[in-house]
C-alpha atoms as one frame of an Amber mdcrd trajectory, in Angstrom:
protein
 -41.475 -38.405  48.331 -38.869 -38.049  45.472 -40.267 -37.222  42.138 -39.684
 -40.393  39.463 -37.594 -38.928  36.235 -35.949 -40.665  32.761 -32.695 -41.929
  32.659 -32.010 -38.553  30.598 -33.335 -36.498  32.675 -31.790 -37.478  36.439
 -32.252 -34.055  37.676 -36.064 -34.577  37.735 -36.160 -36.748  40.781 -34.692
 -34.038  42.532 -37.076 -31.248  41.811 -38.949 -29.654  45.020 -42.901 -31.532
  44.866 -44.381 -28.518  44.291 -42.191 -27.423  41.080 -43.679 -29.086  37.781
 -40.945 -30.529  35.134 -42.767 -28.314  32.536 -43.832 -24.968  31.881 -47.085
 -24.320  29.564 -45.446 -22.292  27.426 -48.060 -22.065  24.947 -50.114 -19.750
  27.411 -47.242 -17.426  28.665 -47.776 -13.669  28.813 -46.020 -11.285  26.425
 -44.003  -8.660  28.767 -46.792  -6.442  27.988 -49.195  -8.472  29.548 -47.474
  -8.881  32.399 -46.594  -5.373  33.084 -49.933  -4.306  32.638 -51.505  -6.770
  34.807 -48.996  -6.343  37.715 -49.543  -2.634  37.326 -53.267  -3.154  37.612
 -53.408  -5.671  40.547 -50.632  -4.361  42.731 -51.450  -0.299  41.433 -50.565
  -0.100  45.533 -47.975  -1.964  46.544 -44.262  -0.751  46.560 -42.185  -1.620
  42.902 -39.110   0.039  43.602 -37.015   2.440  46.057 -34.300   4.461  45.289
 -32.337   6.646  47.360 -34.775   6.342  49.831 -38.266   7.481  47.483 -40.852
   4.696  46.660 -42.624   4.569  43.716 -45.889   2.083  44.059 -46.737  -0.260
  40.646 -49.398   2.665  39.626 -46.820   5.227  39.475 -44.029   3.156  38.405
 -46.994   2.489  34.886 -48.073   5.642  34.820 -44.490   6.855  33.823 -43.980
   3.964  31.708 -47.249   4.736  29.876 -45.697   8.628  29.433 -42.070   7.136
  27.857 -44.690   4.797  25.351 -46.762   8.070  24.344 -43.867  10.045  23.969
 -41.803   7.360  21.658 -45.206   6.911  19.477 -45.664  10.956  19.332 -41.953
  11.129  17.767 -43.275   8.296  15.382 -41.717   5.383  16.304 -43.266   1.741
  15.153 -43.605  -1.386  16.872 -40.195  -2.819  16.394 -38.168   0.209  16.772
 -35.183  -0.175  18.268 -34.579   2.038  21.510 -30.981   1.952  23.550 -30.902
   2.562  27.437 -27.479   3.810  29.222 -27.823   3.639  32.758 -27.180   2.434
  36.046 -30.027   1.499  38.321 -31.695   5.034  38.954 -35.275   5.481  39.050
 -35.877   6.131  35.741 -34.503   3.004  34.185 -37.492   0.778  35.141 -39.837
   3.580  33.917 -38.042   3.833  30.801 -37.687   0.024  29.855 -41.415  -0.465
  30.622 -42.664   2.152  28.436 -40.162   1.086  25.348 -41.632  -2.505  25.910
 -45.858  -1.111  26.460 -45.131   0.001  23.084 -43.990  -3.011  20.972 -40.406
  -1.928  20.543 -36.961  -3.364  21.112 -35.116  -2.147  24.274 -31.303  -2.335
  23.417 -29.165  -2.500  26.485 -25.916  -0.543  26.793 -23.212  -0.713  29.304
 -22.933   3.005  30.706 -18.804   2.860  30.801 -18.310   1.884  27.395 -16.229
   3.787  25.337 -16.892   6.471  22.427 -16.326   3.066  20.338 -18.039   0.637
  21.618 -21.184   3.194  22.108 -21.189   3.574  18.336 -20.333   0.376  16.882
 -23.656  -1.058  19.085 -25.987   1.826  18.599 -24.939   1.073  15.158 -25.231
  -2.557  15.038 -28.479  -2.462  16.871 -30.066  -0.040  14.302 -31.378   2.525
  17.212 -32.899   5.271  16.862 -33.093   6.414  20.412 -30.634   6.785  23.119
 -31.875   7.340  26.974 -29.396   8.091  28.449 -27.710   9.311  32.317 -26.009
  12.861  32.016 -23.218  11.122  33.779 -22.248   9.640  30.338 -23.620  12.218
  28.397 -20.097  13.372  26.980 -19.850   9.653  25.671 -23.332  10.109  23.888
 -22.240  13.236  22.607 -19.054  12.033  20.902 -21.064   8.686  19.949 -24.348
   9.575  18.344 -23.279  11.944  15.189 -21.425   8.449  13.881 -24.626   6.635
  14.220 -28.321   7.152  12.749 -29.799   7.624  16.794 -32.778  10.674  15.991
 -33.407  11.354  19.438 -31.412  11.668  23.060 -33.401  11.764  25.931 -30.986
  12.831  28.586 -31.698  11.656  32.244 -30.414  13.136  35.786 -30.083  10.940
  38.265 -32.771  12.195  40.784 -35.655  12.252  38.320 -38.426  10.963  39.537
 -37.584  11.428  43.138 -38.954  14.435  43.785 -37.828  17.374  45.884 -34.692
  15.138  47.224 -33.994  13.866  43.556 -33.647  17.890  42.477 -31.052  17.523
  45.669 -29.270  15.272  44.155 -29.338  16.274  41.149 -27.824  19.757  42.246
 -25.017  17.932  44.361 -23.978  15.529  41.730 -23.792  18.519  38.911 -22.201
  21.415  41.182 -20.874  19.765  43.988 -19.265  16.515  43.278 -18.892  17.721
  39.872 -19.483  13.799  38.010 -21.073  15.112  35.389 -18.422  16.347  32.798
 -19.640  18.700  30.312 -21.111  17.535  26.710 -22.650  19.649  24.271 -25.703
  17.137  22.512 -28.249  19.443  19.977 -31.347  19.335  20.228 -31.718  16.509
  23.339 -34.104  16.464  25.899 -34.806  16.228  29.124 -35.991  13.293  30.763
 -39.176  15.047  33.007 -40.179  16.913  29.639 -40.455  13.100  28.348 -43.113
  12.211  30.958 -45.168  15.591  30.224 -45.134  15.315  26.956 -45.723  11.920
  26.555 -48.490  11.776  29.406 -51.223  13.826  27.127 -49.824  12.472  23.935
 -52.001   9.616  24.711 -51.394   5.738  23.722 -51.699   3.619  20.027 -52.765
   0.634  20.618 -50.039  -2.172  19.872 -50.376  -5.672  19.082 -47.222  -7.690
  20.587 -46.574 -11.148  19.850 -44.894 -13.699  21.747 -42.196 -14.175  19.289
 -41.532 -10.563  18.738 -37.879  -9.444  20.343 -38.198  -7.205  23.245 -34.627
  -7.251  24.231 -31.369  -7.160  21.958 -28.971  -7.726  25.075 -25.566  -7.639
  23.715 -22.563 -10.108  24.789 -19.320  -8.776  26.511 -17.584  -9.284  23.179
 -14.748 -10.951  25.166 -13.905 -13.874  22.128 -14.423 -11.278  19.012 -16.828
  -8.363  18.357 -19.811  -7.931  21.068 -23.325  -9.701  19.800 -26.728  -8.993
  20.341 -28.669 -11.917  21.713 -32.432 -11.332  20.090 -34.615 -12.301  23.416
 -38.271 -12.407  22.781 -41.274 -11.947  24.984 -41.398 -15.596  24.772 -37.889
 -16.031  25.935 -38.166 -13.487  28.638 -41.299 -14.577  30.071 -40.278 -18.013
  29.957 -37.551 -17.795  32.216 -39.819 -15.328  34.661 -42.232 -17.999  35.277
 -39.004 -20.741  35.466 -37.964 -18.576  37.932 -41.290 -17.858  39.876 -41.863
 -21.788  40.083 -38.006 -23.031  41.188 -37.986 -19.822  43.827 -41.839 -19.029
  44.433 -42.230 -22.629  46.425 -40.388 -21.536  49.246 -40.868 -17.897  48.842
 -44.328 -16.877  48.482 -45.412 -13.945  46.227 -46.971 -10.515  47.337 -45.913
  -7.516  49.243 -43.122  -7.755  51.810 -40.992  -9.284  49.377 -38.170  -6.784
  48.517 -34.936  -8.105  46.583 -31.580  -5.973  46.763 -31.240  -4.898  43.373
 -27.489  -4.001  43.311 -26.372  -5.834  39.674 -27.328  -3.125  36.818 -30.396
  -3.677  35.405 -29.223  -3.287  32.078 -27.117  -7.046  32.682 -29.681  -9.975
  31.998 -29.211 -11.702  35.144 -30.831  -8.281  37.238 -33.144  -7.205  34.546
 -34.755 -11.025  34.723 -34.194 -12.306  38.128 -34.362  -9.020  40.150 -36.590
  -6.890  37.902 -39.172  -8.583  35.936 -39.649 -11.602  38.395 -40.705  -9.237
  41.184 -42.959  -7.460  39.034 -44.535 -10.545  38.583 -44.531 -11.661  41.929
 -45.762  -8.411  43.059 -42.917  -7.532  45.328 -40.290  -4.615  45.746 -36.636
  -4.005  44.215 -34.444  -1.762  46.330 -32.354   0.073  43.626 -28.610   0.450
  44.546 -26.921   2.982  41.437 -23.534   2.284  43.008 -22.646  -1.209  44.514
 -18.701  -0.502  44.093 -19.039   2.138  46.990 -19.361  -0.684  50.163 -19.796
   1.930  52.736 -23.228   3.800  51.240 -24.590   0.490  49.878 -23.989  -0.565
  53.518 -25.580   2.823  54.765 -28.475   1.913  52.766 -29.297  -2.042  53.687
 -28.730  -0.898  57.050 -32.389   0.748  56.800 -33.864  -1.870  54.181 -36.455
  -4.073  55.258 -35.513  -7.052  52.525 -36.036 -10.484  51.866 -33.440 -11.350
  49.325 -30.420 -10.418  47.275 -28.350 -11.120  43.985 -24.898 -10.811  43.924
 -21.936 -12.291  41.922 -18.690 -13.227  43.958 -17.170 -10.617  44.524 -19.759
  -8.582  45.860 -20.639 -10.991  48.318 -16.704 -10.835  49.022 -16.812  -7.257
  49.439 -19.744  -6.852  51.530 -18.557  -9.765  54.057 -15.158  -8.205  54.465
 -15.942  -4.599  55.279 -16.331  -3.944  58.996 -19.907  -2.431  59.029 -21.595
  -4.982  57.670 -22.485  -6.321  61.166 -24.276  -3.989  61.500 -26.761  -4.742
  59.472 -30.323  -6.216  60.242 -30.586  -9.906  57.899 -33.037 -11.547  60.020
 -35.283 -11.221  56.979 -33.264 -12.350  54.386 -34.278 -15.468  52.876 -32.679
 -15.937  49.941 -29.068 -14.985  48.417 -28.391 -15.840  44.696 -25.483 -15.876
  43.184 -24.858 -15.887  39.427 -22.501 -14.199  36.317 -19.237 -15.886  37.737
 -17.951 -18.630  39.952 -18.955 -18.557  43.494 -15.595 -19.706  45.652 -16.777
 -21.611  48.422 -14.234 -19.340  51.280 -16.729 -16.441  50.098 -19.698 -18.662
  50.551 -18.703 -19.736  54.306 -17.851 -16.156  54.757 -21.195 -14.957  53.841
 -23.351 -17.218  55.880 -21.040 -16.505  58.712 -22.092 -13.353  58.524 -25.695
 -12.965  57.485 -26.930 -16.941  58.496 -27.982 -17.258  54.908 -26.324 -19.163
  52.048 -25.611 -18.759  48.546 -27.973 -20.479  46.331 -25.967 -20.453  43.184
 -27.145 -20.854  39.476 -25.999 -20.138  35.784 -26.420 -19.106  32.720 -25.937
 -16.512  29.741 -27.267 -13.637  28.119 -28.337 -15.808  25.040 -30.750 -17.674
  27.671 -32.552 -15.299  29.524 -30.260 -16.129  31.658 -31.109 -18.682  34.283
 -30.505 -22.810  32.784 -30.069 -24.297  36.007 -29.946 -23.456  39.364 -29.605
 -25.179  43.460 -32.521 -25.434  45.183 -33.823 -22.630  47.555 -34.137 -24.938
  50.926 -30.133 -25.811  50.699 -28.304 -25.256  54.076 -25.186 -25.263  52.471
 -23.341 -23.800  49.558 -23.076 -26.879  47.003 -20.518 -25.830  44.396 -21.971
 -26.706  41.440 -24.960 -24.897  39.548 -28.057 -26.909  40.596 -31.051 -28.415
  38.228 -31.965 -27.601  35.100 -35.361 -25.511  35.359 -38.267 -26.561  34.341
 -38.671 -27.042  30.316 -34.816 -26.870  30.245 -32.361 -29.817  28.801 -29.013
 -29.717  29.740 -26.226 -32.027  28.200 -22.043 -32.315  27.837 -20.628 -32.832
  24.428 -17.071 -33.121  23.567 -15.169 -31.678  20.844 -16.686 -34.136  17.905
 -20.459 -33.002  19.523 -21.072 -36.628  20.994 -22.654 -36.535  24.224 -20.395
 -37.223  26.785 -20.973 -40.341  29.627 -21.563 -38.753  33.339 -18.814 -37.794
  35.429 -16.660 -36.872  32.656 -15.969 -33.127  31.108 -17.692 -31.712  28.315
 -18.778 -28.627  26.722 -22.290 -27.462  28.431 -25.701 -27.081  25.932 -28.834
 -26.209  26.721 -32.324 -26.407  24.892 -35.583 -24.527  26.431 -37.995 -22.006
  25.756 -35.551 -19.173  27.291 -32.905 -19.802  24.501 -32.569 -16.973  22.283
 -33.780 -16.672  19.060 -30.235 -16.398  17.112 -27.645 -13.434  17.089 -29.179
 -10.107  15.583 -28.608  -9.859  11.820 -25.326 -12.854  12.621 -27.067 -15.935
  11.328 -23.360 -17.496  10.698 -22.790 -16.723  14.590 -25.767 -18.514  15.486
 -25.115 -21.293  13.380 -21.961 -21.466  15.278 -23.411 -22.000  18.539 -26.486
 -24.384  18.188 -26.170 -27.723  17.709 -27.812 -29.837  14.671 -30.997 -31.042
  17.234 -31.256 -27.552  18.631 -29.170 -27.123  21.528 -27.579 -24.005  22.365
 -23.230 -24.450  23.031 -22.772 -22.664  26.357 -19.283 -22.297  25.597 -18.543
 -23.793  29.406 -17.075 -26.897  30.644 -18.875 -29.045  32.817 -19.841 -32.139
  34.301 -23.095 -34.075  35.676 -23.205 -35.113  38.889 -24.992 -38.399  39.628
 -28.191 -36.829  40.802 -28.133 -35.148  37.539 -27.196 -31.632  38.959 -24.525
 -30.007  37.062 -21.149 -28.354  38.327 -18.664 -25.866  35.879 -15.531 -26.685
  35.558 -14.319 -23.583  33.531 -14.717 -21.452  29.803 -13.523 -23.192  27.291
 -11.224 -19.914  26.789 -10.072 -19.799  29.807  -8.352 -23.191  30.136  -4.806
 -23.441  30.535  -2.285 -26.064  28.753   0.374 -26.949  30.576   2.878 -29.821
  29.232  -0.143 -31.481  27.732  -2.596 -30.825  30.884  -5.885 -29.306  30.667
  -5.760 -26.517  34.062  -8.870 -25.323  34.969  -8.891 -21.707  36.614 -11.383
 -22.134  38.641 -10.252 -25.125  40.449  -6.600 -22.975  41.554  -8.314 -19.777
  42.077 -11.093 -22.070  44.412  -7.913 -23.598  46.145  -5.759 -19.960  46.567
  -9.135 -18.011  47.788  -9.134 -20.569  50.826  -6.388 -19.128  52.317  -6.730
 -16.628  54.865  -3.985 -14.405  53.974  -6.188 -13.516  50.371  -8.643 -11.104
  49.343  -9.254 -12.038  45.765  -7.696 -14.094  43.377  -7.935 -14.492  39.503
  -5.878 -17.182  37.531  -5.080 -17.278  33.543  -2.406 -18.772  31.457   0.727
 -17.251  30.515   3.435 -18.175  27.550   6.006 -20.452  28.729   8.337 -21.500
  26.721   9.099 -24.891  28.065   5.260 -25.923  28.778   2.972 -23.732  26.496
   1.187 -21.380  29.101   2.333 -21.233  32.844  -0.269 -20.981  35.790  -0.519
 -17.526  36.556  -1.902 -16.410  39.687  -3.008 -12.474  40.466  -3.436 -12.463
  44.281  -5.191  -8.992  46.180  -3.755  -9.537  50.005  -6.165  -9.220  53.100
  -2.847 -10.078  55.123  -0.179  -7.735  53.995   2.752  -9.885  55.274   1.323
 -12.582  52.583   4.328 -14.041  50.480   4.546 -15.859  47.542   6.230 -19.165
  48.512   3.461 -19.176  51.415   1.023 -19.616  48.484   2.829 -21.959  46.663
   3.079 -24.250  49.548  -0.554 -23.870  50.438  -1.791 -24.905  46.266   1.177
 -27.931  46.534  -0.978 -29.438  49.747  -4.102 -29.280  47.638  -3.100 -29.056
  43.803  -1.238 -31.415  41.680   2.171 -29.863  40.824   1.557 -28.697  37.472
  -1.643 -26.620  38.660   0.271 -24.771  41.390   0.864 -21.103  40.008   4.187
 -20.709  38.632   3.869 -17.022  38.946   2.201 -14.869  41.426   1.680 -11.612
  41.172   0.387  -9.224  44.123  -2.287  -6.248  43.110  -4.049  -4.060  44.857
  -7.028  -4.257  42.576  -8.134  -6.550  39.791 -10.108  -5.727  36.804 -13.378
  -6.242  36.748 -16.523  -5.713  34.729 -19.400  -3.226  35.915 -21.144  -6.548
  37.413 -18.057  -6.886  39.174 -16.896  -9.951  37.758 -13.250 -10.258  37.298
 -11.855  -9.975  33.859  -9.430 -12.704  33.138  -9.249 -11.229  29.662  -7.550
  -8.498  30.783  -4.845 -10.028  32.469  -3.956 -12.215  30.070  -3.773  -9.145
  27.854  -1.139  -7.737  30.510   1.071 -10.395  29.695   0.666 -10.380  25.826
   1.834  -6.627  25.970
């Protein structure tokens, strides 16, 4: 039986029965409370495998417990603000647990960012600590005398894996040679952390909802890079969102082991992958390096896992590489999708291949992330981005902020308890992006559907004027990825002097005998003629971010220089 909903509020009557329209958010958990309960009641259970070593939920808080002594014994308050750099190894879990057990603020940081971006947000964020992976130690080296960081704890990849991690260790400093040399003063080692800290014993912390746990900073792709101030509140908000719109279907408890290949360090792994299994009690197979297909192939090919998170074109990858048959997926019950636009050729592709589709959702770092997502029993790839969860409003405006009728564009805003609590120490940027009754300005273009899901149409940035037309990107990059001849495909707008910006199109080939005007005449059967790409250029790669999402920025940059 369909649920009844408000004529505001379509989506409702579309909700799974056992999903309630509202959250009680007055009774949520701080992360602390839920870390410390899941550590109690599963102390057993697997939390997390890396490179083939499990750590159970009691080991997992026992090391988190170590990083918490070890940050009070320096003398570090409640508050403090404490930066991570690194991919998903072993120790990152460990390390944002025990930052959070004690009442301080993890800051996030990108491990390929630049001398300059390191300090300007180890500056902005005010930190005072930097964990970070040897890998990137010569970064952190160059960084931290520019910035007022006290301490750098540095971390080797195996730690905490035992006699195989020291393996690894060895190969990656002496044999592969990734670690470049850095020369850091008085830093420590990540092991000496957990010794010291485990007989340093534990201050007790009080931690209130509204106190920030995360400052997760923005990609800084329309100006400098922001830190979105995410609270326990937030955080734990969009946990039990997330438990609710994918725990119907999926029950909690051991078994349940999500590929964990997205960094945990970007807010769509950290909340989706990380702390909603923790909650749920289940597993999350670490994978440090996604971009290498073959070993993260080698390694699913002796998981035992239920689901996965991906963005496009990792699903992309993964489905075109020849070994991926191999794999076992008669386990896998959920794929979800998220951080970009999901084309629907990779979709098909994908359930081809593993019998399970792509249950696509969105949102932003400033939300924790997940606004709205499909639901979990779809058979098919939809499209669009799904419901809003539970305790979340979703609405179009147009350029004046008037709320815009259904069916028609408008930019996408959002109010729930996941929304961020402003930009740290920016209250003009906030300002910026919330409306006057509270709504946060997604900064995406969108439009309802009539059963009150929602579909993207593009970033307002990215949209491309041509003669007086609004282009969408994703629309032309949906139409050129259906071809069999591409790979991947990323559109932006050019300067043209007789229309404003030209439809660019930068095309990687899976057929190598591909040719332009064979493109062209594919789009003109599907796209009205000012949409079809004007220019095509063939690439061998295209840029992408460390989620793997493809950086239209960039390109566009390309033809500005």
């Amino acid at each position: 039986m369909a649920k009844t909903a408000d004529q505001s509020r379509p989506w409702l009557a579309h909700y799974p029965e056992a999903v309630p329209h509202e959250i009680d958010v007055q009774r949520l958990p701080t992360l602390v409370e839920l870390l410390q309960q899941a550590f109690q009641e599963f102390s057993e259970r697997p939390a997390f495998e890396s490179f083939g070593k499990v750590l159970t939920y009691r080991e997992i808080g026992e090391s988190a417990r170590a990083v918490t002594g070890w940050l009070q014994a320096q003398g570090h308050r409640k508050g403090d603000r404490i930066a991570v750099m690194m991919p998903n190894v072993m120790a990152y879990p460990a390390t944002m647990f025990g930052i959070l057990l004690g009442g301080f603020t993890v800051v996030n940081v990108n491990p390929l960012y630049t001398v300059r971006e390191l300090t300007y947000q180890l500056n902005d964020s005010g930190a005072e600590v930097l964990f970070v992976l040897e890998n990137f130690a010569h970064i952190a080296a160059e960084a931290v005398p520019h910035t007022n960081v006290k301490k750098v704890v540095i971390v080797s990849a195996g730690d905490m894996l035992g006699l195989k991690g020291k393996i690894i260790t060895f190969v990656a400093r002496h044999v592969k040679k990734v670690v470049p040399a850095y020369s850091l003063a008085h830093a420590i080692r990540f092991p000496e952390v957990l010794k010291v800290g485990a007989s340093a014993g534990l201050r007790d912390v009080s931690v209130a909802p509204e106190d920030i746990a995360f400052l997760q900073y923005t990609g800084g792709t329309t100006g400098v890079s922001k830190g979105a101030a995410l609270s326990h509140r937030n955080i734990s908000a969009n946990v039990e969102q997330a438990r609710y719109w994918l725990g119907w279907q999926i029950p909690d408890g051991e078994g349940q082991m999500m590929v964990t290949a997205l960094p945990l360090y970007h807010i769509f792994a950290l909340t989706v992958c990380c702390l909603y299994l923790i909650k749920a009690g289940g597993a999350c197979l670490l994978i440090a390096n996604p971009r290498d297909i073959p070993g993260f192939i080698g390694i699913l090919k002796k998981a035992r896992f239920t689901m996965m998170s991906g963005v496009n074109t990792l699903y992309n990858a993964l489905a075109n590489h020849p070994d991926i048959r191999s794999v076992d997926f008669s386990r896998l019950k959920l794929c979800l999708s998220g951080g970009m636009a999901t084309q629907s050729a990779v979709a098909q592709h994908w359930k081809a291949v593993t019998g399970c589709p792509i249950v696509e959702g969105f949102g932003l770092s400033e939300t924790s992330p997940i606004l709205s997502a499909n639901r979990t029993d779809l058979t098919e790839f939809t499209g669009n981005i799904g419901y809003p969860l539970p305790s979340t409003e979703m609405k179009l405006i147009d350029g004046e902020g008037k709320t815009v009728p259904m069916g028609e564009a408008g930019e996408i805003c959002a109010r729930g308890p996941q929304v961020m609590k402003g930009y740290w120490n920016r209250p003009d940027e906030t300002a910026k992006v919330m409306t006057p009754d509270g709504f946060f300005r997604t900064g995406d273009v969108g439009v309802m559907l009539p059963d009150g899901a929602f579909k993207v149409v593009d970033r307002l940035k990215d949209m491309i004027l041509v003669s007086g037309f609004n282009v969408y990107p994703n629309e032309v990059e949906e139409v050129l990825a259906q071809h069999p001849g591409v790979l991947e495909v990323a559109v932006v707008g050019v300067p043209d002097p007789q229309s404003v910006e030209a439809v660019a199109a930068y095309v990687v080939k899976k057929d190598p005998d591909l040719e332009a005007d064979t493109l062209r005449a594919h789009c003109r059967s599907q796209l009205t003629a000012y949409k079809v790409p004007k220019i095509i250029y063939f690439r061998e790669t295209l840029p992408k971010s460390t989620v793997g999402k493809v950086l239209r920025r960039m390109l566009r940059e390309e033809n500005a220089s």
